[in-house]
C-alpha positions as CSV (number, residue, x, y, z in Angstrom):
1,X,2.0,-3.7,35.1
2,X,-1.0,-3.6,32.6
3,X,-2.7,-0.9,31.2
4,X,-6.0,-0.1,32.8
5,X,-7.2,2.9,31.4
6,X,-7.0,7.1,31.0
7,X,-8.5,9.3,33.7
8,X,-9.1,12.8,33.8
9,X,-6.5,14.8,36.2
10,X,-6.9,18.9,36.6
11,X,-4.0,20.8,36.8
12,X,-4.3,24.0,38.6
13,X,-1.9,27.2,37.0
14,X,-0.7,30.8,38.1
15,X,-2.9,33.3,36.0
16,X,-6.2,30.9,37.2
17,X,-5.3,28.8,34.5
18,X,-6.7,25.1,34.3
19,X,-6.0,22.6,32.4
20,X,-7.2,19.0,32.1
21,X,-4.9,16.1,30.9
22,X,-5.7,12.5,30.0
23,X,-3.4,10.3,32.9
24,X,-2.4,6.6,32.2
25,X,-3.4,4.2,34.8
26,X,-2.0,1.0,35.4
27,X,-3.0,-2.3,37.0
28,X,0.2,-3.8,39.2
29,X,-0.2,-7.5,38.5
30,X,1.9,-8.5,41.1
31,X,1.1,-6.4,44.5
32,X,-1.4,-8.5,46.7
33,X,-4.4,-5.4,46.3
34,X,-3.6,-5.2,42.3
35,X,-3.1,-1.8,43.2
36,X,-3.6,0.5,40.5
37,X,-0.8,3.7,39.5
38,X,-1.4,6.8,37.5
39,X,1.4,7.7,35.4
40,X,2.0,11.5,36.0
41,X,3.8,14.2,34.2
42,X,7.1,16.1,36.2
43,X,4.5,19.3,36.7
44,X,1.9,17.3,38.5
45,X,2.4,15.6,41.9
46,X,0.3,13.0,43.4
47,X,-2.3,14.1,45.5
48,X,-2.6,17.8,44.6
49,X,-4.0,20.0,41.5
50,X,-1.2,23.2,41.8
51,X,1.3,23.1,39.3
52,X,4.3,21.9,41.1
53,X,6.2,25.0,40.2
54,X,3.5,26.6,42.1
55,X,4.0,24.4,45.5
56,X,7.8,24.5,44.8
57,X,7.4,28.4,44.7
58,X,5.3,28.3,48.1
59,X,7.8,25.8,49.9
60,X,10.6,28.1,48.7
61,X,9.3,31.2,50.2
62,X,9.1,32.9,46.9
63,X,4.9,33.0,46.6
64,X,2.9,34.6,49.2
65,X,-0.8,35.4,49.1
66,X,-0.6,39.1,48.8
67,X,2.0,39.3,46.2
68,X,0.8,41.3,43.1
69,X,1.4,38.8,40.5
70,X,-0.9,36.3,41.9
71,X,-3.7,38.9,43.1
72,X,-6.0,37.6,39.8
73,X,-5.4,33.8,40.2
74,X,-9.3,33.3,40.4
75,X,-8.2,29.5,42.2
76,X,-5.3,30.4,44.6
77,X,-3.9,28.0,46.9
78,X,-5.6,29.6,50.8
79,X,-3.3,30.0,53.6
80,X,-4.2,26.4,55.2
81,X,-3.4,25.1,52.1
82,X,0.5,27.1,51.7
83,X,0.8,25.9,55.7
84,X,-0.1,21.9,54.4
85,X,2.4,22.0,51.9
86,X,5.1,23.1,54.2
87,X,4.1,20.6,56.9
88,X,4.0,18.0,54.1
89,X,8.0,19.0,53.8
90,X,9.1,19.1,56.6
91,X,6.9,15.3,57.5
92,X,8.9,14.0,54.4
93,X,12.3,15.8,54.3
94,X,14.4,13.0,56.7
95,X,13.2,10.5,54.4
96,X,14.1,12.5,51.0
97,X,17.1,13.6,52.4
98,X,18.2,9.8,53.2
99,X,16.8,8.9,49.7
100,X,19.1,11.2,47.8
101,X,22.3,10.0,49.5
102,X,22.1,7.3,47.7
103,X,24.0,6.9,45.0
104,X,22.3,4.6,42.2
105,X,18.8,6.7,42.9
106,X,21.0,9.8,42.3
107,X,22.4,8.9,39.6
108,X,19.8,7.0,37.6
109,X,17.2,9.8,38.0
110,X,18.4,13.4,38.5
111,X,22.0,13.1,36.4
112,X,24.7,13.7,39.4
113,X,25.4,11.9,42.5
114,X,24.9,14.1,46.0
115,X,27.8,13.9,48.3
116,X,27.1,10.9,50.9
117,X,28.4,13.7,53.3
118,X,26.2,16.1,52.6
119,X,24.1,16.9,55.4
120,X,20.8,18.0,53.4
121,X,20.5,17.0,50.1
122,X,17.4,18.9,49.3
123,X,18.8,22.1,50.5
124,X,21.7,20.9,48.0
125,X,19.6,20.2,45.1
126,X,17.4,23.8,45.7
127,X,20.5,25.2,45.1
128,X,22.1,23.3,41.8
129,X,18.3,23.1,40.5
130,X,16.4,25.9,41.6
131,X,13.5,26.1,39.6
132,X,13.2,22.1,38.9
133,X,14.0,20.6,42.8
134,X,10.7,19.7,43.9
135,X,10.2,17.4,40.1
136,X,13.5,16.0,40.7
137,X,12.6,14.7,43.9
138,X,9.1,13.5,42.8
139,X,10.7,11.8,39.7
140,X,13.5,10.1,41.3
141,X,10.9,9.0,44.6
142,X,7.9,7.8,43.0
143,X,9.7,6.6,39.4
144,X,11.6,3.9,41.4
145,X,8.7,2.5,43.4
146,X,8.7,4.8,46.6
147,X,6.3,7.1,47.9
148,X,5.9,10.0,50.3
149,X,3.4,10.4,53.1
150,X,0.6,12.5,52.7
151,X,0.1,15.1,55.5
152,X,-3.2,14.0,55.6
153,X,-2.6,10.6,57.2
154,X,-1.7,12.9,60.2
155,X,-3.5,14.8,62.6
């Protein structure tokens, strides 16, 4: 990888907060395209502005649109955009879920190894991390190479 250059990124917050950072980008020397890859922070994820303590809050069921401590967030997410995040789970969750049974990902990047034998290691992880799940499993997927699908690649 070589460095590229900075871009702006926005980070949208609870309160209507917003707050711009400078993001790394980097020039893959090797991939056929010379694709290039942004370098985020654990509170951004690629492809959206919310805070992902917000979207993890919304894909927990613990932030809904009428709830009081949200009513002043001058930006808040619409319903369309709480129902894309949830179909964006449930279009990746097989593949995280097989992603965190292994052990070497598990164990390099989030610090403990999920049971091969669990059934659903994201429903495990909500529960040993429940406030940091959702940048554990960005960290550990997109650190090592992988990615997620976007929901809007479908229909």
């Amino acid at each position: 990888m070589k460095f590229k250059d900075h871009v702006l990124r926005l980070e949208k917050m609870a309160g209507g907060e917003k707050q711009e950072f400078l993001i790394e980008r980097w020039k893959c020397q090797f991939c056929p395209k010379q694709k290039l890859h942004r370098v985020l922070p654990d509170f951004l994820a690629p492809n959206k502005h919310y805070n992902t303590d917000i979207i993890a809050d919304v894909l927990d069921n613990n932030l809904k649109t009428d709830q009081e401590d949200y009513e002043d967030f001058e930006d808040y997410p619409c319903e369309k955009t709480l129902e894309r995040w949830s179909a964006w789970l449930t279009l990746n969750l097989a593949f995280i879920n097989t992603y965190l049974r292994s052990e070497d990902v598990c164990l390099s990047t989030i610090g403990f190894i999920l049971s091969s034998s669990t059934e659903d290691p994201v429903a495990c992880l909500r529960q040993k991390e429940p406030l940091l799940w959702r940048r554990i499993v960005l960290r550990a997927i997109y650190n090592t190479g992988s990615s997620l699908e976007s929901y809007h690649d479908h229909p």
